[in-house]
C-alpha positions in Angstrom: -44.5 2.6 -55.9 -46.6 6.3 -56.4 -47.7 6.0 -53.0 -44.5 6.2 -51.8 -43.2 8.6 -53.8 -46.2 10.8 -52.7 -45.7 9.9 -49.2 -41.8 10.8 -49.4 -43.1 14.1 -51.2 -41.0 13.6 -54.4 -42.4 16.2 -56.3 -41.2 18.6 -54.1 -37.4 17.2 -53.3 -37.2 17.8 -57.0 -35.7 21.5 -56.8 -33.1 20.0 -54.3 -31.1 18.7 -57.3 -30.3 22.3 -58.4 -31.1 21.7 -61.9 -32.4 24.4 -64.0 -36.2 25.1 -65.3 -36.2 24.1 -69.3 -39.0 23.5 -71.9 -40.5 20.4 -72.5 -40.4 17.4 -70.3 -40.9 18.0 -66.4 -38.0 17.2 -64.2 -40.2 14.7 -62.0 -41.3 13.0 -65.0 -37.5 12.6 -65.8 -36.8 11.5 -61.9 -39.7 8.8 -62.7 -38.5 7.9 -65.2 -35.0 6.8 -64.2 -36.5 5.0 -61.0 -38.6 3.4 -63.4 -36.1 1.6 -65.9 -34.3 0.8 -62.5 -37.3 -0.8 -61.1 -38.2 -2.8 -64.7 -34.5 -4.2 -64.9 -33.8 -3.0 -67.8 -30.0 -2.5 -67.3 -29.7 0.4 -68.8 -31.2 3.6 -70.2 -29.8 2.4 -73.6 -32.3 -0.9 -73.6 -35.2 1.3 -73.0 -36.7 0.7 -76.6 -39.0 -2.6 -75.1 -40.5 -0.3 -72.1 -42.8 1.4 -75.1 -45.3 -1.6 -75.0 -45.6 -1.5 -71.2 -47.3 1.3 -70.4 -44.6 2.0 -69.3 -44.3 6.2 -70.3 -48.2 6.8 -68.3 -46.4 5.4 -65.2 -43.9 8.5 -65.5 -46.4 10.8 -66.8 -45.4 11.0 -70.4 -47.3 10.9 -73.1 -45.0 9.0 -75.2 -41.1 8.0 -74.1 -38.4 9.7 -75.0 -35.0 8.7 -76.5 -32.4 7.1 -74.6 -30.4 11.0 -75.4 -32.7 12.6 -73.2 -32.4 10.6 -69.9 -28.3 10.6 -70.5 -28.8 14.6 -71.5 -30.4 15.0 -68.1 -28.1 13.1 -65.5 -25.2 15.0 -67.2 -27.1 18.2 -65.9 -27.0 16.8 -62.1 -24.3 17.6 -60.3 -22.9 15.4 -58.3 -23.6 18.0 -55.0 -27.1 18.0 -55.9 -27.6 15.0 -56.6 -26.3 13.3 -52.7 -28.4 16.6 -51.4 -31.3 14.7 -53.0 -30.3 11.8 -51.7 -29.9 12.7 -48.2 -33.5 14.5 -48.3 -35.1 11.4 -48.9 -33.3 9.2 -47.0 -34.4 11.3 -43.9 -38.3 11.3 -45.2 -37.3 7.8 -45.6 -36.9 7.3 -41.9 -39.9 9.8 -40.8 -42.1 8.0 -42.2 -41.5 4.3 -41.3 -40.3 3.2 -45.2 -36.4 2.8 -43.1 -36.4 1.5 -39.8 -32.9 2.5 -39.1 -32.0 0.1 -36.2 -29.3 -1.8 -38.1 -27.5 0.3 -41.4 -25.1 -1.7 -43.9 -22.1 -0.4 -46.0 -21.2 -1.5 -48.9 -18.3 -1.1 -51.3 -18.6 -2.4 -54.9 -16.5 -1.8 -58.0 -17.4 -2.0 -61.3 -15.2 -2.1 -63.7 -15.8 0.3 -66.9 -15.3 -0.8 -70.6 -16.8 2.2 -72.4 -15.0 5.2 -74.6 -14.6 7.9 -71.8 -11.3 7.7 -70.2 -11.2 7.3 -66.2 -8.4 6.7 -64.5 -7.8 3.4 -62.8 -7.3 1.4 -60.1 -6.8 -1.7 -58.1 -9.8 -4.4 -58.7 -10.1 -5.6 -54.7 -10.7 -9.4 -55.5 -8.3 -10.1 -58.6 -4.7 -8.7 -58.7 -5.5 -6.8 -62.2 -5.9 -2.9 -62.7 -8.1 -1.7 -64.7 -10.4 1.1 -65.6 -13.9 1.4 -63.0 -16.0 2.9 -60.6 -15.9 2.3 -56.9 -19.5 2.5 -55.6 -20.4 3.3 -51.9 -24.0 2.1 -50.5 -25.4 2.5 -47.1 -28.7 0.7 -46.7 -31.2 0.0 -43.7 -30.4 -3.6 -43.2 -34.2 -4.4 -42.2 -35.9 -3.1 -45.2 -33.3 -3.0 -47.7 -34.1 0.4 -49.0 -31.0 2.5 -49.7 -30.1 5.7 -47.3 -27.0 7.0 -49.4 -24.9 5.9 -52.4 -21.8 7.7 -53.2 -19.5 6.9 -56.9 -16.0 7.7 -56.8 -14.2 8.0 -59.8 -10.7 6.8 -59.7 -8.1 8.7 -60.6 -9.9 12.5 -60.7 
């Protein structure tokens, strides 16, 4: 996966998300970080704990990993403008250099349904005749190479 990320120039579609300069940890390491536990399957930045043994923080470029606070700390600091900006940038170096072909795009609608403490407002589920609390999820993909061109979350009820 690093040569795409340095082919896709990820290091410098960082500043795109709009997020500001702090101590410590880099933002790409951060951005790395996340793709990461997506690309490991761990389900969620709260199972992170079993990544430790992997080498699993030198493929993000940390030295040790952080907590699960941290990565939840810093995707509350993206907004959700900078965050499709960043997605949209990539998508189109994406397409430049050959990683999406482009010819044949898919869209996708998903909901998942949200059991957690925060309150969000609800809505229809679109297979069983139930509402309930959730998250409608929008993907467009290159059909070809699966890769994903833009994802969009819609909170129900806001």
């Amino acid at each position: 996966m690093i040569p795409y990320y340095l082919q896709i120039g990820l290091s410098e579609r960082v500043g795109i998300l709009g997020l500001e300069k702090e101590e410590g940890i880099p933002t790409i390491s951060s951005i790395l970080g996340l793709i990461n536990i997506s690309i490991f399957e761990e389900g969620n930045i709260s199972n992170i704990d079993g990544l430790k043994d992997k080498g699993f923080p030198a493929l993000c470029g940390l030295g040790k990993l952080p907590d699960p606070s941290f990565f939840y700390r810093f995707l509350q600091g993206v907004k959700t403008t900078g965050a499709e900006r960043f997605i949209i940038d990539c998508s189109k170096k994406f397409v430049e250099t050959g990683l999406n072909i482009g010819r044949v795009i898919n869209l996708d609608g998903k909901f998942l349904g949200y059991f957690g403490k925060k309150k969000i407002g609800k809505t229809k589920h679109p297979t069983r005749n139930i509402v309930l609390p959730g998250l409608n999820v929008f993907v467009v993909q290159d059909q070809e190479s699966r890769n994903p061109i833009f994802l969009r979350v819609k909170y129900p009820g806001l």
